[in-house]
C-alpha positions as CSV (number, residue, x, y, z in Angstrom):
1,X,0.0,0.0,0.0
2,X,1.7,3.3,-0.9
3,X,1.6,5.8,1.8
4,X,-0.4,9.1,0.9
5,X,-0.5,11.6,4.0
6,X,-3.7,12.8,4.1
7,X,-6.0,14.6,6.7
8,X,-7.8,11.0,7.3
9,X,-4.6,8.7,8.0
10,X,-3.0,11.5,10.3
11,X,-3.8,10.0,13.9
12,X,-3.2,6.1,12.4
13,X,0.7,7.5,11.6
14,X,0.9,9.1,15.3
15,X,-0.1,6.3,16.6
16,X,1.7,4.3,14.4
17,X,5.3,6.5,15.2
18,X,4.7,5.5,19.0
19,X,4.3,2.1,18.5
20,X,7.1,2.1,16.3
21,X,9.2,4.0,19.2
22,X,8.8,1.2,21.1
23,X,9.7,-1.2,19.0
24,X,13.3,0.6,17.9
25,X,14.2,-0.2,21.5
26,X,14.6,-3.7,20.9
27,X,17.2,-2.6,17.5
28,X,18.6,-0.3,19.8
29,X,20.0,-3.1,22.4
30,X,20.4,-5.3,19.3
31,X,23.0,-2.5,18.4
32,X,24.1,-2.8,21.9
33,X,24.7,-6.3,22.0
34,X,26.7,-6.3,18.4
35,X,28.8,-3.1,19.6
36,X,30.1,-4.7,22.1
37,X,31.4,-7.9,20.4
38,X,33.0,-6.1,17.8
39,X,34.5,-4.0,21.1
40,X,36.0,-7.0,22.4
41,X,37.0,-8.6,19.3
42,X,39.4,-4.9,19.0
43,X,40.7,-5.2,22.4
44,X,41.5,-9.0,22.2
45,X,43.3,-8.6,18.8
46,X,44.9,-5.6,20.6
47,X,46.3,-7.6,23.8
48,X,47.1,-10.7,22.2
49,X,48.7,-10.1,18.5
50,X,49.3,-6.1,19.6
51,X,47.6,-5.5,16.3
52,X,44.5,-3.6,16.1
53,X,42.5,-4.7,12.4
54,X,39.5,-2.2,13.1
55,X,40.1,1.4,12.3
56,X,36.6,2.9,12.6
57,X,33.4,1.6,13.9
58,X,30.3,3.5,13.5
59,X,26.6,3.0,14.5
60,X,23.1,4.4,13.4
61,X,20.1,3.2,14.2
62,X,16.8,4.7,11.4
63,X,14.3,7.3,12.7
64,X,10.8,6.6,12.5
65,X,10.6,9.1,9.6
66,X,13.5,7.0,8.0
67,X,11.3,3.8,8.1
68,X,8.2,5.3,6.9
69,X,9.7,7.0,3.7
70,X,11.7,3.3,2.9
71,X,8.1,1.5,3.7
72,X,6.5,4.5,1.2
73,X,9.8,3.4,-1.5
74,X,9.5,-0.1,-1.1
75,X,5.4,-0.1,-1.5
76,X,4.9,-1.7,1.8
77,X,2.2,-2.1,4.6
78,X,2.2,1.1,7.1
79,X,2.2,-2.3,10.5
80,X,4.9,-3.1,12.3
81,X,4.3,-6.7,11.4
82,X,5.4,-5.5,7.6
83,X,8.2,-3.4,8.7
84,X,9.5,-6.0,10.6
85,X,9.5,-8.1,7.6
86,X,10.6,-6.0,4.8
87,X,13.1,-3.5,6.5
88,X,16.0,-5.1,7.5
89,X,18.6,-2.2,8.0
90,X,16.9,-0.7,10.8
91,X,20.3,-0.7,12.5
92,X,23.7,-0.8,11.0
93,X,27.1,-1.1,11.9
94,X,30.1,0.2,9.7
95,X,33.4,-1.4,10.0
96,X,36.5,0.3,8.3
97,X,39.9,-1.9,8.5
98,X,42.8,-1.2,7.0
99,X,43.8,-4.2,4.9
100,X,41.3,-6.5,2.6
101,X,42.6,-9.7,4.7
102,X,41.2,-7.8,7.8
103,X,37.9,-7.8,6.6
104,X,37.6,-11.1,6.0
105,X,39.0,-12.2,9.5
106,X,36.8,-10.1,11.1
107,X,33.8,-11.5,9.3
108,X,34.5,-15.1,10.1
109,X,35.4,-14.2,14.2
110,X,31.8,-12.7,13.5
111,X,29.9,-15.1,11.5
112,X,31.6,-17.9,14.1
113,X,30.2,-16.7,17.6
114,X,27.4,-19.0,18.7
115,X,24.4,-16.6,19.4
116,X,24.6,-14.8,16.4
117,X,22.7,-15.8,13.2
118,X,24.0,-15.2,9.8
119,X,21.0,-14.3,7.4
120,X,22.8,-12.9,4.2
121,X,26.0,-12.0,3.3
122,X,26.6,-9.8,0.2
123,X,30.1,-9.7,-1.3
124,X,30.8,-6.5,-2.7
125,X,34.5,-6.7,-2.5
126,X,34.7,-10.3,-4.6
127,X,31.8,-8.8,-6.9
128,X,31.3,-5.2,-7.4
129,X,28.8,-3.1,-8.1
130,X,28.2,-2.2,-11.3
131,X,29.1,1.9,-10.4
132,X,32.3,0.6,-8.5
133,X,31.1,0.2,-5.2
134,X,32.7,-2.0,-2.6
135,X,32.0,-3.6,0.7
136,X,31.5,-6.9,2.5
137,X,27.5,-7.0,3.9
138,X,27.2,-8.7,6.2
139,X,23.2,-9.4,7.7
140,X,23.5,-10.8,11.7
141,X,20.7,-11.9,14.0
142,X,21.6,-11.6,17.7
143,X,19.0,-12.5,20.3
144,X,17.9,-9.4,22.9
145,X,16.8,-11.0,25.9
146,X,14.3,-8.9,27.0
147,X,11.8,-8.7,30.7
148,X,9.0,-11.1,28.4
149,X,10.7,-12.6,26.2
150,X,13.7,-13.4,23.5
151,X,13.5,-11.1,20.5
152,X,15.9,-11.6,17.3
153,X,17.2,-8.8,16.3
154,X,19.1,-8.2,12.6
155,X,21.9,-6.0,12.4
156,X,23.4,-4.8,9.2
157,X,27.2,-4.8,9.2
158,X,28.7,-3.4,6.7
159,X,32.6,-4.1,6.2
160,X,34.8,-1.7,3.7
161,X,38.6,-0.9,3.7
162,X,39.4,2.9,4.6
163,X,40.2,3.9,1.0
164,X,36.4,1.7,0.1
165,X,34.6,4.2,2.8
166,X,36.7,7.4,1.4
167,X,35.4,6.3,-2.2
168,X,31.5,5.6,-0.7
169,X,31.6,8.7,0.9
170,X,32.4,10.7,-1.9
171,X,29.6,8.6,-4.2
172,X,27.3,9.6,-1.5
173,X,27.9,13.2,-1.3
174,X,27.3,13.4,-5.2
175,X,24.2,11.1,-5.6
176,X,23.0,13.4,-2.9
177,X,24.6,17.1,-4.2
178,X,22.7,15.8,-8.4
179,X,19.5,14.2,-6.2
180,X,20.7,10.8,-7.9
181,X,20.6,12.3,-11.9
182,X,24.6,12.4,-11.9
183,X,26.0,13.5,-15.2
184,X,27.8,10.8,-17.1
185,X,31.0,12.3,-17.0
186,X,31.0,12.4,-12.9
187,X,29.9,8.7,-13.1
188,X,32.4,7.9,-15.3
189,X,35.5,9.4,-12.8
190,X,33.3,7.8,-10.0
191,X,34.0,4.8,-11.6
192,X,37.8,5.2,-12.7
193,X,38.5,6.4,-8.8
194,X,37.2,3.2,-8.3
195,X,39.5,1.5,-9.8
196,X,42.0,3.5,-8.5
197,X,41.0,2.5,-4.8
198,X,41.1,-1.5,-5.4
199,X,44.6,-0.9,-6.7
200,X,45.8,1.3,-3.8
201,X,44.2,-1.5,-1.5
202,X,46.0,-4.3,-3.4
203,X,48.9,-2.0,-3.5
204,X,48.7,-1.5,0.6
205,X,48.0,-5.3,1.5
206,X,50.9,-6.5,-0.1
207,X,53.1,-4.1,1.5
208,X,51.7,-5.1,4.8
209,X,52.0,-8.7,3.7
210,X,56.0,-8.1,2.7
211,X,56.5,-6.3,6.1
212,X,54.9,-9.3,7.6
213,X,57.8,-11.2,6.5
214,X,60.6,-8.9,7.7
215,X,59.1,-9.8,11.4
216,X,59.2,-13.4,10.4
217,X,63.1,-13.5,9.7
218,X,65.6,-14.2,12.9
């Protein structure tokens, strides 16, 4: 049903926007829960192989307002029931490491502990998309153990190298500056700087691969 704000469904979307409220807290210690494992998965690597692999982590939890204009986009029921369903990135988590490698090992340590659920992962480092984009998504369950009950929560975690998130940024600042009609030309160098990044990322892991061996030799 698409959403058309009108005089009549007013009160149903105030009342709607509380419910919903309420049901963000449950994302919100969902967000909790994943923050801190990623937390001590940076302080363990940190204490035992005095190496840090996470530069960055940053979480956001969507508004109400956010969710109603994705339910509008996606042509979804205005219920919690459907948003539930249909909206899966209601909270995220972004990860920036430094190498390639990093990413991957952080994903298994991830994908490996034994109350989390893995629901979909998307490789956008192995397959890119078609404007250059790059990142490892990764969708998480993790169980909030609330007064009543056990609620599943999904997390988003999205994965990218420092030069992957420098690129993203910039892709996001012009589909936003153009309102999403970039001219070609911009899409074009979007693309070439692209293709710059992966090789500086390539470029830097082998470097840190070949310093790996200086530390190896007596």
């Amino acid at each position: 049903m698409t959403l058309k704000v009108t005089i009549n469904n007013l009160d149903k979307m105030k009342h709607l926007k509380n419910e919903l409220t309420r049901f963000l807290m449950a994302y919100k210690f969902g967000l909790d829960e994943m923050n801190t494992k990623i937390n001590i998965l940076k302080e363990e690597f940190q204490y035992v192989h005095d190496y840090n692999p996470i530069e960055h982590v940053k979480s956001r939890l969507k508004s109400p307002d956010s969710i109603f204009l994705k339910a509008q986009r996606k042509d979804i029921d205005l219920s919690i029931e459907s948003i539930r369903d249909n909206i899966k990135d209601i909270a995220g988590i972004r990860i920036t490491c430094s190498f390639i490698s990093d990413i991957y090992e952080l994903a298994t340590m991830l994908q490996k502990q034994k109350d989390i659920t893995v629901v979909e992962v998307k490789d956008y480092i192995k397959n890119p998309k078609a404007n250059g984009y790059k990142s490892l998504h990764l969708l998480l369950e993790i169980p909030v153990f609330l007064s009543d009950r056990v609620e599943n929560v999904p997390v988003e975690v999205q994965i990218r190298t420092v030069a992957m998130d420098f690129w993203a940024s910039l892709e996001h600042k012009i589909y936003y500056k153009f309102k999403k009609e970039v001219p070609n030309h911009l899409l074009a160098e979007l693309k070439e700087a692209a293709g710059v990044v992966s090789h500086l990322d390539h470029k830097m892991e082998n470097l840190n691969k070949e310093m790996d061996r200086y530390k190896e030799l007596p």
